[in-house]
N, C-alpha and C positions, 0 to 999 in steps of 0.2 A: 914418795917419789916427787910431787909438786910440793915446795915451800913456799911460791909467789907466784900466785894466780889474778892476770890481770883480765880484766873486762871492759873492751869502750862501749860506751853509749851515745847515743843521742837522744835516746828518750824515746825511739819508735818502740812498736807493740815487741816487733822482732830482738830490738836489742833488750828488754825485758824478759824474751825469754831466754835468750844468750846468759841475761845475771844468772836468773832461777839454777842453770843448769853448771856457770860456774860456780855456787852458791853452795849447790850439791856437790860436786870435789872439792871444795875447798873445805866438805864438813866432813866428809871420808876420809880427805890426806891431812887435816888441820892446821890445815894452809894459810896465808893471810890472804887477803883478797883484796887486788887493787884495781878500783872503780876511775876510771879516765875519762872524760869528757874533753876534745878537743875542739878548739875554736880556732877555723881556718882564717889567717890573713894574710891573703893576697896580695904580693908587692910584686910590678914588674922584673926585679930582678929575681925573684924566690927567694927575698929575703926577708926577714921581720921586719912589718910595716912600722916608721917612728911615729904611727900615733895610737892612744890610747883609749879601750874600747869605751862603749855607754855601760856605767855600770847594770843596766837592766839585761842584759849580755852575759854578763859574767855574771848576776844572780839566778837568771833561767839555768846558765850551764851547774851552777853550784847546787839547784834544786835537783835536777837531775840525779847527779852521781850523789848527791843526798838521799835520795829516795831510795834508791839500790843499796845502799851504806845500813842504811836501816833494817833491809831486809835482811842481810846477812847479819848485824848484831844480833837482830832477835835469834839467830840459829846461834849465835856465842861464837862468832869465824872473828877475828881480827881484821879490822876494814884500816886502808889509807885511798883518801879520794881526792884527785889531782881534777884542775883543769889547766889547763895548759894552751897556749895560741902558739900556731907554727901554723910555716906558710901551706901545709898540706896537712890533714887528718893523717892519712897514711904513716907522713916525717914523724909527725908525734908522737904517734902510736908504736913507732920502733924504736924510735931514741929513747922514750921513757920507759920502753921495755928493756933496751941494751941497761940503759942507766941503775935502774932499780934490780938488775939480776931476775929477771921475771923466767919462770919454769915453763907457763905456760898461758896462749891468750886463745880463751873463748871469746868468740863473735857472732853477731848475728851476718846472716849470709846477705842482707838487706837493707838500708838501712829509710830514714824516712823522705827520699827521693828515690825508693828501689823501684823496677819497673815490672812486674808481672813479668814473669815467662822466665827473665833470666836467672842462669843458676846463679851466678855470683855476681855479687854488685861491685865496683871498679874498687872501692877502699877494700872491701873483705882482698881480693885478688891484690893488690897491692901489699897487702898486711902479709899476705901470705907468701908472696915472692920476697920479701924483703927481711921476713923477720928473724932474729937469734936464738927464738924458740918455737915449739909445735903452734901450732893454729888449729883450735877447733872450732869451725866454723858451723853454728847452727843454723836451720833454714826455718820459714817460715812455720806455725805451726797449719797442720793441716799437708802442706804440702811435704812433696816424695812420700805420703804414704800409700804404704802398696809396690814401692818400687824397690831393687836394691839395689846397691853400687859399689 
């Protein structure tokens, strides 16, 4: 059913457990699994700022979706792991999902500016109005248990 299961990150606890649980259908449908870290740059117009990051920026973002890459080869899943700059998380996160044919994006509901209490945090809610495919969005753990919905 999913052949291209992607996962953004930022590296919070939350988006860790988002891999974990793409990680697990990606090893039930034998999916590849695509690891996305985006790196927002702000230009007044909303377009791609012309200058170019510090690379300590782009190796944080590249450890990230490193780390997650790892976890799924050790289960034998087929990893491609993107970073990518666009002037919104969001843009990023749909475009490289249109672009790549992706089936399916697990997220975390949070990410690591989430604020307590709310159910969804502005990029999951974005991701989710905008995207070409389902959104499974995971929530912190611990939290909604005991409730249903």
């Amino acid at each position: 059913m999913f052949e291209r299961i992607m996962v953004p990150t930022d590296g919070s606890e939350n988006a860790k457990q988002a891999a974990k649980a793409a990680i697990e259908i990606a090893k039930k449908e034998d999916a590849t699994l695509i690891v996305i870290h985006v790196i927002p740059l702000w230009s007044p117009l909303g377009t791609k700022p012309s200058f170019t990051l510090p690379e300590e920026i782009v190796k944080e973002a590249e450890k990230i979706v490193n780390e997650i890459a790892e976890m799924a080869k050790e289960e034998g899943i087929d990893v491609e792991t993107l970073v990518v700059e666009s002037p919104s998380v969001v843009q990023g996160i749909v475009e490289e999902a249109k672009e790549r044919d992706v089936d399916l994006i697990v997220m975390g509901t949070r990410g690591l500016s989430g604020v307590k209490g709310l159910i969804l945090g502005s990029t999951t809610k974005g991701v989710l109005s905008r995207s070409p495919c389902p959104v499974l969005a995971i929530p912190p753990e611990g939290e909604g248990e005991g409730e249903e919905g």
